[in-house]
C-alpha positions in Angstrom: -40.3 -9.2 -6.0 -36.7 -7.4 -6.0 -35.8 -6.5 -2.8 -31.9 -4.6 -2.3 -30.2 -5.7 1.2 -27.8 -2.8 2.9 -25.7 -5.9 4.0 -22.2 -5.1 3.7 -22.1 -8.1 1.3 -24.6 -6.9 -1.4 -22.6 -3.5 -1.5 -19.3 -2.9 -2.4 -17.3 -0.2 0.2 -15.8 3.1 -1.0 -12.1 3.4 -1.7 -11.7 6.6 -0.5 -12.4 5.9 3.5 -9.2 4.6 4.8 -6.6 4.5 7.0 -3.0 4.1 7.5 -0.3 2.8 10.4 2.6 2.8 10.4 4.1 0.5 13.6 6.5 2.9 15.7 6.1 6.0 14.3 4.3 8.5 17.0 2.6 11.2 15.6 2.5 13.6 18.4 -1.1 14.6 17.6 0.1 15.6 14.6 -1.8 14.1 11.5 1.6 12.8 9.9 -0.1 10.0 8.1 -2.8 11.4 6.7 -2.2 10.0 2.9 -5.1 10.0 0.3 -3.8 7.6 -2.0 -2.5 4.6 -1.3 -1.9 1.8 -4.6 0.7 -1.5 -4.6 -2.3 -4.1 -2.9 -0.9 -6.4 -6.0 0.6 -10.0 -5.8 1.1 -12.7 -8.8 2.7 -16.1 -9.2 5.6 -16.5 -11.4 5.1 -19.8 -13.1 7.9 -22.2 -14.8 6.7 -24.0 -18.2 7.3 -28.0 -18.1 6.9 -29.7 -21.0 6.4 -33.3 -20.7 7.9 -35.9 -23.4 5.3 -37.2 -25.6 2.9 -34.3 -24.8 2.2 -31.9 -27.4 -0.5 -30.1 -27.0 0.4 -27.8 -24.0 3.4 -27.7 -21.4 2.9 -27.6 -17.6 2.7 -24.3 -15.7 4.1 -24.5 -12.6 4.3 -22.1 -10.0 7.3 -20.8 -8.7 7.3 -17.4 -6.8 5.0 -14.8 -5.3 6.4 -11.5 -6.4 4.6 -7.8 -4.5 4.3 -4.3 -5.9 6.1 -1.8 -4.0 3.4 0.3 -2.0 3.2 3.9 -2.4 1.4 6.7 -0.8 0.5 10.1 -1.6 -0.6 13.1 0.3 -0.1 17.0 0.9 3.2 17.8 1.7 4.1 17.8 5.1 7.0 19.4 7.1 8.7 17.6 9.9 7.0 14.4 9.5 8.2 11.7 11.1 7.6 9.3 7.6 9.7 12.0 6.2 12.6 11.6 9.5 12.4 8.2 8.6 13.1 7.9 4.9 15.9 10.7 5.5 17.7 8.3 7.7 17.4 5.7 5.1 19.1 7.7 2.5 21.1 9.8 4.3 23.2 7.2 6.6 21.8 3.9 4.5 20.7 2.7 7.6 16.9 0.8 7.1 14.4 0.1 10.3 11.5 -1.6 8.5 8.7 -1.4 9.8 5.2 -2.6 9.5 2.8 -0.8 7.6 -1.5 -1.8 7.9 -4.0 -0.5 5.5 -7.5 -0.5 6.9 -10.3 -0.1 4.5 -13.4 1.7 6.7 -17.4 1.4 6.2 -19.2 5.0 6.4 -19.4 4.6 10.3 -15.5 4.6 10.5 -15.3 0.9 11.1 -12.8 -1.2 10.0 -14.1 -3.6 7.0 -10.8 -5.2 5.8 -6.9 -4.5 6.5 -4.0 -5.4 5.0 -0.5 -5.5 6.9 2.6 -4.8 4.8 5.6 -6.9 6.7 8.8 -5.4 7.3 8.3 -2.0 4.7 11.1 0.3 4.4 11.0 3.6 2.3 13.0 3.3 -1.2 11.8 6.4 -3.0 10.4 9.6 -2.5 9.5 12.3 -4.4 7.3 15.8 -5.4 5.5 16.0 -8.1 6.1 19.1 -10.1 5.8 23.2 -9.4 3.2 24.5 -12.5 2.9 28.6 -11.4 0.0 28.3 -14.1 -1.6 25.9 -11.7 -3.8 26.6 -8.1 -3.1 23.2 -6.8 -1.3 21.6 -3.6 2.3 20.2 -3.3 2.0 16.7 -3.7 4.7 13.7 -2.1 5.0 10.5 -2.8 6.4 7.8 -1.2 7.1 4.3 -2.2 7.7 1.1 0.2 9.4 -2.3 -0.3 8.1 -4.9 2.0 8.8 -8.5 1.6 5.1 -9.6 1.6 1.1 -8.4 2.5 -1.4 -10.4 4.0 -4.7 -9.7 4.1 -5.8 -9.1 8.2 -9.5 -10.3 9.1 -11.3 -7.8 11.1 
């Protein structure tokens, strides 16, 4: 007989439960970081070919580097948000505070199943996606983050 287990093993969590910190930014009750799209959780291996003398039927990968995507977030437009104070100080006096940024992936009871902590983020771009006056939709901002690395956080 077939039996189906509610285990969190045997079924995959949502994508759209989740939620964001960002270390040192207080939020005044506020909901400043309430994004609802968040993509960038990607990391490769550069590799370096070696071929060896006398061996032709392949060469050697070897690796080399770990290279991140750049997180970015979307949401509703918000004013005076402190994300938003941040970035501005970035660009306007080119001075950068990074900070850390964790993404924690929740279960339908608001518990945390899996996070992942972004070390050392700083904002490097910003932006709005168009005004359509043919459209009934809400202002969207985006905001991308460099980081030097993400590890995945055991809950």
């Amino acid at each position: 007989m077939f039996t189906i287990s509610n285990s969190p093993a045997s079924n995959p969590p949502v994508g759209f439960h989740f939620l964001l910190q960002i270390e040192g930014l207080s939020y005044d009750g506020v909901d400043d970081i309430g994004f609802t799209d968040a993509t960038g959780l990607e990391s490769s291996i550069a590799t370096e070919e070696y071929k060896e003398g006398g061996e032709n039927r392949f060469a050697h990968k070897l690796p080399t580097a770990i290279t991140y995507s750049n997180l970015t977030l979307k949401r509703g437009l918000l004013f005076n948000s402190k994300a938003m104070q941040w970035f501005k100080e970035c660009v306007e006096s080119f001075t950068f505070s990074p900070k850390d940024i964790t993404l924690i992936l929740l279960n339908d009871e608001h518990q945390p199943l899996q996070a992942w902590n972004f070390v050392n983020a700083y904002p490097i771009r910003w932006s709005i996606e168009g005004f359509n006056a043919q459209q009934n939709g809400l202002v969207i901002e985006s905001i991308e983050f460099a980081h030097q690395y993400f590890r995945r956080v055991e809950i």
